[in-house]
C-alpha positions in Angstrom: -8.8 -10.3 -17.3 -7.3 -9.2 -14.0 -3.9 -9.8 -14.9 -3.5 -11.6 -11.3 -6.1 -13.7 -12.6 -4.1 -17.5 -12.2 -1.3 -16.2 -9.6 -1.1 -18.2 -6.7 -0.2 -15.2 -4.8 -3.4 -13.6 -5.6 -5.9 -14.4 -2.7 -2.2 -13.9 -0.5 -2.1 -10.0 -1.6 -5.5 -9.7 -2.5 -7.8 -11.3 0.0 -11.9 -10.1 0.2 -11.1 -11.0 3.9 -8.3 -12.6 6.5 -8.9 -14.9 9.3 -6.2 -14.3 12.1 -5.7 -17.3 14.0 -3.5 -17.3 17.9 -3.4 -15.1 20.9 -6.2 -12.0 21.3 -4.6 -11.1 24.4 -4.3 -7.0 24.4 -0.7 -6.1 22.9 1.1 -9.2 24.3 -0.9 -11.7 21.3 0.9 -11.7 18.0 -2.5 -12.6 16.6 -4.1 -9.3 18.4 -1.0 -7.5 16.9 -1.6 -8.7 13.8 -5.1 -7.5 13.4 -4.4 -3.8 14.8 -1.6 -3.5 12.3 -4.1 -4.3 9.5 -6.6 -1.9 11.2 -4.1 0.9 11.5 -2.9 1.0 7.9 -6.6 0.7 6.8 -6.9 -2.8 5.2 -10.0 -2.7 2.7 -11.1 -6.1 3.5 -12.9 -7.8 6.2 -11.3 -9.0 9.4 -11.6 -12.4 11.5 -10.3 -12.9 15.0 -10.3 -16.7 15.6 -9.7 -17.8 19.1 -12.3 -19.7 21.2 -11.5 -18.3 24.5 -13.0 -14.4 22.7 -16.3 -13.3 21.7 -15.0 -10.2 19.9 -11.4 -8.3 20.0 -11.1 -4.6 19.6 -14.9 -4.6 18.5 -14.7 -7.0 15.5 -16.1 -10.7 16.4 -14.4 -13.2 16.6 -14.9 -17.2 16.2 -13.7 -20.3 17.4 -12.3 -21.2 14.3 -11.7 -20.7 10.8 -14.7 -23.2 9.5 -17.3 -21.0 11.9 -16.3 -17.6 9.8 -19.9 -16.5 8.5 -18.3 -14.0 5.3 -15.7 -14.0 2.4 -12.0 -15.2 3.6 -9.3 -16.0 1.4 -6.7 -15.9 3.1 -5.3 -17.0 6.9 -2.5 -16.0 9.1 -1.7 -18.4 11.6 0.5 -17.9 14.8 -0.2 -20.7 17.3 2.0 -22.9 18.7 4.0 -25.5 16.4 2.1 -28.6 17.3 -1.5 -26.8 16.7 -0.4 -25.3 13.2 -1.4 -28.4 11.1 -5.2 -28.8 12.6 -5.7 -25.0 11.8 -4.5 -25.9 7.9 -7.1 -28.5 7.6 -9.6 -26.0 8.9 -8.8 -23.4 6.2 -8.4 -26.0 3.8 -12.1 -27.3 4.4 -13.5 -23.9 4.8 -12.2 -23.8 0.9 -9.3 -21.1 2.0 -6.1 -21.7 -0.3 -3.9 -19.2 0.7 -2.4 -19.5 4.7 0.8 -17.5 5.9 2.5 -19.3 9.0 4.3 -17.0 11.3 5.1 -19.5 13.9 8.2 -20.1 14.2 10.2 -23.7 15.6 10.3 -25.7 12.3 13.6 -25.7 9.9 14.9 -23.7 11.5 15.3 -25.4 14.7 17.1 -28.7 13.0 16.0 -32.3 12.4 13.2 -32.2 14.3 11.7 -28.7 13.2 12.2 -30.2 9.6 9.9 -32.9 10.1 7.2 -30.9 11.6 7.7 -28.2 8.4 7.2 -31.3 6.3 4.5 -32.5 8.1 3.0 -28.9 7.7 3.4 -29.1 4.0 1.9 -32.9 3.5 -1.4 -31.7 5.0 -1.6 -28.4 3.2 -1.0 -30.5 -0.1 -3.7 -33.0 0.8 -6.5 -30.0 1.5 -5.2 -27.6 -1.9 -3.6 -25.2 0.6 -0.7 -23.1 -0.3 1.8 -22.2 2.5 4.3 -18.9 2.9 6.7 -19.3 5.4 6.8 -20.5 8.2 8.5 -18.3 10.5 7.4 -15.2 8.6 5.9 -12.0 9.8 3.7 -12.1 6.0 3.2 -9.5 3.6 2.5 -5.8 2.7 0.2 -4.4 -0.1 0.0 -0.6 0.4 -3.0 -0.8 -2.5 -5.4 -2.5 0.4 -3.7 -1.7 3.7 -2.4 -5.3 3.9 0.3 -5.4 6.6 0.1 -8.9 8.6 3.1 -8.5 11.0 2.8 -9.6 14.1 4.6 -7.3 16.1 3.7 -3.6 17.1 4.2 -0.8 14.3 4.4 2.6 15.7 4.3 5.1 12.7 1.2 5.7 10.3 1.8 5.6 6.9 3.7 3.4 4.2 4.0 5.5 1.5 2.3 3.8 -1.8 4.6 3.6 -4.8 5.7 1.2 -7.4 9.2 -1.1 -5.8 8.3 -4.3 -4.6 10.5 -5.7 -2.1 10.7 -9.3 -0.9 12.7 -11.2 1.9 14.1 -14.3 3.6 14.1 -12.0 7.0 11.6 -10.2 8.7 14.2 -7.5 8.9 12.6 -6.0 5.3 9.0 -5.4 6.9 6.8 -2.6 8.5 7.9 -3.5 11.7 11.7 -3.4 11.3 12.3 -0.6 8.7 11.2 3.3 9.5 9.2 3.4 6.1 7.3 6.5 7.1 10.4 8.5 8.0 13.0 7.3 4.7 9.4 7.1 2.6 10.3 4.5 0.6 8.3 4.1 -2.2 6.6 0.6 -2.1 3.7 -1.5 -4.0 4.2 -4.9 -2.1 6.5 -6.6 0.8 7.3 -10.3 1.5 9.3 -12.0 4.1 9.6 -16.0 2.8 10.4 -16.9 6.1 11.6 -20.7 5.3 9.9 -21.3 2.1 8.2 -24.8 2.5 5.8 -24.1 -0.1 5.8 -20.8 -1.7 9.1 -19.1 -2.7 11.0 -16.1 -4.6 9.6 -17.7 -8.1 6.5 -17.2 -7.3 6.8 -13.5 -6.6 8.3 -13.4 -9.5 5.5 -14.9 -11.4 3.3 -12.5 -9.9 5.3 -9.4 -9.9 5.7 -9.6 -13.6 2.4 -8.6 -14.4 2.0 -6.5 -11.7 0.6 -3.3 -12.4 1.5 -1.5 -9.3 5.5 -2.6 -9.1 8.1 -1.1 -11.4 11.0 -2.9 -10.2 11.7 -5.5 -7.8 14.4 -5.7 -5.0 15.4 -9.5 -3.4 17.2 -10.3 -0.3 17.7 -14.4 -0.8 19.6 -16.4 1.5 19.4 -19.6 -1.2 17.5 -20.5 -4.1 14.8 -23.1 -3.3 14.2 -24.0 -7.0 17.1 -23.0 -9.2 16.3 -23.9 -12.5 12.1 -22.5 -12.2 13.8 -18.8 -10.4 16.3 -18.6 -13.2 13.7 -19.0 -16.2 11.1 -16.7 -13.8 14.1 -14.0 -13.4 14.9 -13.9 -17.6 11.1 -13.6 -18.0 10.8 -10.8 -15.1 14.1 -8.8 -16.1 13.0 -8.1 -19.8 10.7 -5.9 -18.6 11.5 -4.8 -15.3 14.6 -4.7 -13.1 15.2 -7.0 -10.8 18.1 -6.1 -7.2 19.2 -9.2 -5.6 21.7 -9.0 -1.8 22.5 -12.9 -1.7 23.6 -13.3 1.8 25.9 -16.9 3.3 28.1 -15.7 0.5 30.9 -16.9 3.5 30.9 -20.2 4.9 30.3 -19.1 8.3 27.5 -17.0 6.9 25.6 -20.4 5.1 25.9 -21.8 8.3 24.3 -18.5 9.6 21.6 -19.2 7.1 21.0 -22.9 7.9 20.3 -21.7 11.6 17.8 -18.6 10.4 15.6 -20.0 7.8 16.7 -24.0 7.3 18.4 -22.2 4.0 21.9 -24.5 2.5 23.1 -21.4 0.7 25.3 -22.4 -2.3 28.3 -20.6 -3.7 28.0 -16.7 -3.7 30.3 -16.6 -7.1 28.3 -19.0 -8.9 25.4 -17.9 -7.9 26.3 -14.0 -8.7 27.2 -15.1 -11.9 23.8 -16.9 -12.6 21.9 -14.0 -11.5 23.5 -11.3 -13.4 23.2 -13.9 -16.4 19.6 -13.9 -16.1 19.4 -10.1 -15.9 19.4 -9.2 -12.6 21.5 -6.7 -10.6 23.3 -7.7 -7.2 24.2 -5.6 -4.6 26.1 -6.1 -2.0 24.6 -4.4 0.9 20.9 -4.2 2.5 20.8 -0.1 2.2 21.8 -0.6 -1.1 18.9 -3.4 -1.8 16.8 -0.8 0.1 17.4 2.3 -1.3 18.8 1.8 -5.1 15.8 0.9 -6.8 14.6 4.6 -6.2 16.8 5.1 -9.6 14.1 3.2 -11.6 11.2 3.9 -9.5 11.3 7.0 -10.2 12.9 7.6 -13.3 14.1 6.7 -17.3 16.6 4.6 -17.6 20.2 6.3 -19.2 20.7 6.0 -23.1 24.6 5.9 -22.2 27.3 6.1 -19.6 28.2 9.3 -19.4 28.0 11.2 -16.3 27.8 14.5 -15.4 29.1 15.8 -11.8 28.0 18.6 -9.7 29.4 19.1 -6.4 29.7 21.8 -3.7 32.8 20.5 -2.8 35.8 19.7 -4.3 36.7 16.3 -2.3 33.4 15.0 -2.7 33.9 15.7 -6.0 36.9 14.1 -6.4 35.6 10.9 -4.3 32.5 10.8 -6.7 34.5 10.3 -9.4 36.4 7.5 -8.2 33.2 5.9 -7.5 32.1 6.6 -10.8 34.8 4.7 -12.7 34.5 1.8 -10.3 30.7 1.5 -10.9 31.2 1.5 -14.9 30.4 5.4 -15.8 32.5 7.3 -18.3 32.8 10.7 -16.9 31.3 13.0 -19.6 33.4 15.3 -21.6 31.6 18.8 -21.8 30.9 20.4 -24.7 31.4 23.7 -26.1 28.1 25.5 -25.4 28.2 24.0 -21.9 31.8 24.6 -20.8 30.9 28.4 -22.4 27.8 28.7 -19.9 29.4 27.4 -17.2 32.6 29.9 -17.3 30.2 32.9 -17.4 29.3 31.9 -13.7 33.2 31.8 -12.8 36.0 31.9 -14.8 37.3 28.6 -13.1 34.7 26.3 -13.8 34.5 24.3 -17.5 35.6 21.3 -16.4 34.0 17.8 -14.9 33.0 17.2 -12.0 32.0 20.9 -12.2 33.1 22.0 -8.1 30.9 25.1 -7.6 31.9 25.8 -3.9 34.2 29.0 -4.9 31.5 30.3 -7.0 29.1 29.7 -4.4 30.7 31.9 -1.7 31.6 34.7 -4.1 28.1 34.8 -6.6 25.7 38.0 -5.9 23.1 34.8 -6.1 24.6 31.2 -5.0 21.1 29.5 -5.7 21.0 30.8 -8.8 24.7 30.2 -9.9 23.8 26.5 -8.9 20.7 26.4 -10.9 22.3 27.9 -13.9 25.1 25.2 -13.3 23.1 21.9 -12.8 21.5 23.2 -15.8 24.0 24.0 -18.1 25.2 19.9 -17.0 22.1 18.1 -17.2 21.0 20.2 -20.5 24.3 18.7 -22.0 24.0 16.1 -25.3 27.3 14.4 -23.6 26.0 13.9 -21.0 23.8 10.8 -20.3 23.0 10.9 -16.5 24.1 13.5 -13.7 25.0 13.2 -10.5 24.9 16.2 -7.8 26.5 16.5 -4.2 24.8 19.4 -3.1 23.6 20.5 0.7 20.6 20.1 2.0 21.3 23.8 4.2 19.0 25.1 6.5 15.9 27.6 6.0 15.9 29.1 2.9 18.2 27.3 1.6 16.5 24.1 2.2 13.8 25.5 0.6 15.6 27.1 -2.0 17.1 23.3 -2.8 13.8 21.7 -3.2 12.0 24.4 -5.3 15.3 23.9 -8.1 14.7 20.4 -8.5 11.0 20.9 -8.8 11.7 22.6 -11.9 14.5 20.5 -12.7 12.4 17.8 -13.0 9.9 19.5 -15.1 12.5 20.2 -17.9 14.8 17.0 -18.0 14.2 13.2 -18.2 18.0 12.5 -18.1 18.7 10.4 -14.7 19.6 12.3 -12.3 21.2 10.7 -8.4 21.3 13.5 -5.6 23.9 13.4 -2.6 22.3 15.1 0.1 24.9 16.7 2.9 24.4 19.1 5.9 24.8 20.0 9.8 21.2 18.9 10.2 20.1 15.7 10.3 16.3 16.2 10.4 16.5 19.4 7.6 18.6 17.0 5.6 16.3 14.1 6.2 13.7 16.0 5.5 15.1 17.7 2.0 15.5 13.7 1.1 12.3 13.1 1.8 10.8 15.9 -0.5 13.0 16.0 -3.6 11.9 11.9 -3.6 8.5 13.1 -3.2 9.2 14.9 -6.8 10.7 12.0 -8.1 14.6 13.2 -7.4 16.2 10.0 -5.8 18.0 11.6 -3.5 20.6 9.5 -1.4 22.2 10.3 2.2 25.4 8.2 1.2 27.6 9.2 -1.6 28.4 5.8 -2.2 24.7 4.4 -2.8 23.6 7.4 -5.3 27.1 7.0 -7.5 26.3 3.1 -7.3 22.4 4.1 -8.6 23.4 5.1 -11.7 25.9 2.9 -12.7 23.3 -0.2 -11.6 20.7 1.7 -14.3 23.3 1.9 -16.7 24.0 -1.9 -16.2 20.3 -2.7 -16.0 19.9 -0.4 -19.3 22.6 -2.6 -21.2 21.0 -6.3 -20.0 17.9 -5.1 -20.9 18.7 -4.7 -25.0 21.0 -7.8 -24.7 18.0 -9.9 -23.4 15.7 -7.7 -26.0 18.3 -8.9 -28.4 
């Protein structure tokens, strides 16, 4: 049994074709934009212009609407003007479609009068078997097919396909607003709610969960459209995967903020913090840290303990690290013997955590291998339960130098290990980033966000066995 077999979200992600419905004018039509970002990422299925003023758009044909669509379509994205949305729903819902994003925008959003015409645009999905996301939404991505329905012009060329699902009340966390290709994050599926009329956060959920492709999930919400139904989804979601959430209108200015975005009355950010982490989940505070911390499962094991290791070229850093350390509940590991041993045999000063190797560095016959031997000695520790490492990213040789140690690094250890990634160069450091992740190193360009890593896997770790339990 496909195990997407009864998922709403199913013909949404997985559609044998989509019908894009609105302006086919060149680059200036949303609709036009929509279909080139599909065709540049290489969607698998079929494509349908519908617009009755074109015969064909960038070579595929197109048709005066959705019923006239001659092959397989599962699934519609609709960007026409406000008043026109509802007749293209009853359109898909007679042509037997059941899944139709709405990207227009001017419902909820815009007050009283928006919110009538949102509910009018749920009554007649209801009465045709329709299911809505958004509206207001720039849709999905699923880098499995190509799927990327946003509206507005991409101008990179790959989404690199891995296994963190990420989903959104804001278009902010799309193709189109993110440099995927250059911070090569590494995703299965994206989803911007946009207002939620229909579907909503518990239905990713309920189709994440099962997902093969996603290893752990990452949520921006502005407020919970069904509270109980997303609590119950989350406990069932975070036994066996973990779940990120950045709830924004935490402020009272910001919940007015939200009403004005997405129609959203956002409740109160303690309660609702303490629900979440209840149910499992792990809340952030910031959107890098939504965007970039799930790397720490994505790519690997989660900690047996919370005892950390430190390696740093420098001795501040170091000394910072630490302090972040303790505040995102890590123990800082106590070396052993054997280890402290090892590590005085590179210097006479070192022995003690964090382990500063920037003296040794400068007077070692071999700094790369000095800090080889010393991440080593660290990670190969039994007090030590994860490792963290400030090291620079350097230019040239070192670079490369950098990237071949964790290569074989990775290949001896399945301890959790968060990299800090410094240097004079913002593309070689950049680009350093971008290969140790490639190896399955998350590697962070804020200190901050890779101490905060591991102590969110150790906290994930822990909920898991109490909800096991």
């Amino acid at each position: 049994m496909h195990p997407h077999e009864d998922s709403v979200l199913r013909p949404f992600y997985e559609p044998r074709g989509v019908a894009v419905v609105g302006s086919l004018k060149d680059v200036r039509g949303e609709a036009y934009t929509s279909i080139r970002n599909m065709l540049h990422f290489g969607f698998s299925g079929n494509i349908y212009p519908i617009n009755p003023g074109y015969s064909e758009v960038m070579g595929i044909r197109a048709y005066p609407t959705v019923e006239d669509v001659e092959g397989p379509v599962d699934l519609a994205m609709v960007i026409v003007p406000p008043p026109a949305v509802p007749e293209v729903i009853e359109h898909c819902g007679r042509k037997g479609l059941r899944a139709v994003i709405v990207g227009t925008e001017g419902f909820a959003e815009r007050g009283e009068a928006g919110a009538r015409s949102q509910q009018q645009l749920v009554d007649v999905a209801r009465d045709h078997g329709v299911r809505l996301l958004g509206p207001n939404t720039i849709g999905l991505v699923n880098t499995s097919n190509g799927l990327v329905t946003a509206p507005y012009w991409i101008t990179y060329d790959t989404i690199r396909k891995g296994n963190v699902a990420y989903g959104s009340q804001s278009g902010f966390i799309g193709a189109q607003g993110l440099p995927l290709e250059d911070r090569a994050y590494p995703i299965s599926k994206m989803c911007d709610f946009g207002n939620k009329c229909d579907l909503n956060e518990a239905d990713l959920l309920e189709y994440l969960v099962d997902d093969p492709e996603t290893k752990v999930i990452s949520l921006h919400i502005e407020a919970v459209k069904e509270g109980r139904r997303f609590m119950d989804a989350l406990r069932r979601v975070t036994a066996r995967k973990p779940v990120l959430v950045f709830k924004t209108g935490r402020t009272e200015q910001g919940a007015t903020a939200a009403a004005s975005h997405t129609g959203s009355l956002a409740g109160s950010a303690q309660v609702c913090n303490a629900a979440l982490r209840q149910a499992g989940a792990i809340t952030v505070n910031t959107w890098q840290e939504m965007l970039d911390i799930p790397k720490v499962f994505a790519m690997q094991p989660l900690p047996s303990g919370n005892r950390v290791g430190v390696v740093t070229a420098t001795g501040g850093v170091g000394v910072a690290a630490i302090d972040g350390a303790v505040q995102a509940g890590l123990v800082i590991a106590r070396l052993s013997g054997p280890t402290v041993d090892r590590l005085k045999s590179l210097n006479p000063s070192l022995g003690r955590n964090p382990v500063d190797l920037g003296p040794t560095m400068v007077v070692a016959a071999d700094p790369f291998a000095a800090t080889e031997e010393a991440v080593r000695a660290v990670v190969d520790d039994p007090n030590v339960d994860c490792c963290l490492l400030v090291l620079p990213s350097g230019i040239d040789r070192w670079a490369t130098a950098t990237v071949e140690m964790f290569g074989r690094l990775r290949q001896r250890t399945t301890k959790p290990v968060s990299v800090y990634i410094y240097g004079t160069s913002v593309s070689v450091r950049d680009d350093v980033a971008r290969q140790l992740d490639a190896l399955g190193v998350p590697t962070y360009l804020e200190l901050e966000t890779a101490v905060r890593a591991l102590g969110v896997a150790v906290e994930y770790a822990r909920s898991k066995s109490r909800l096991a339990g």
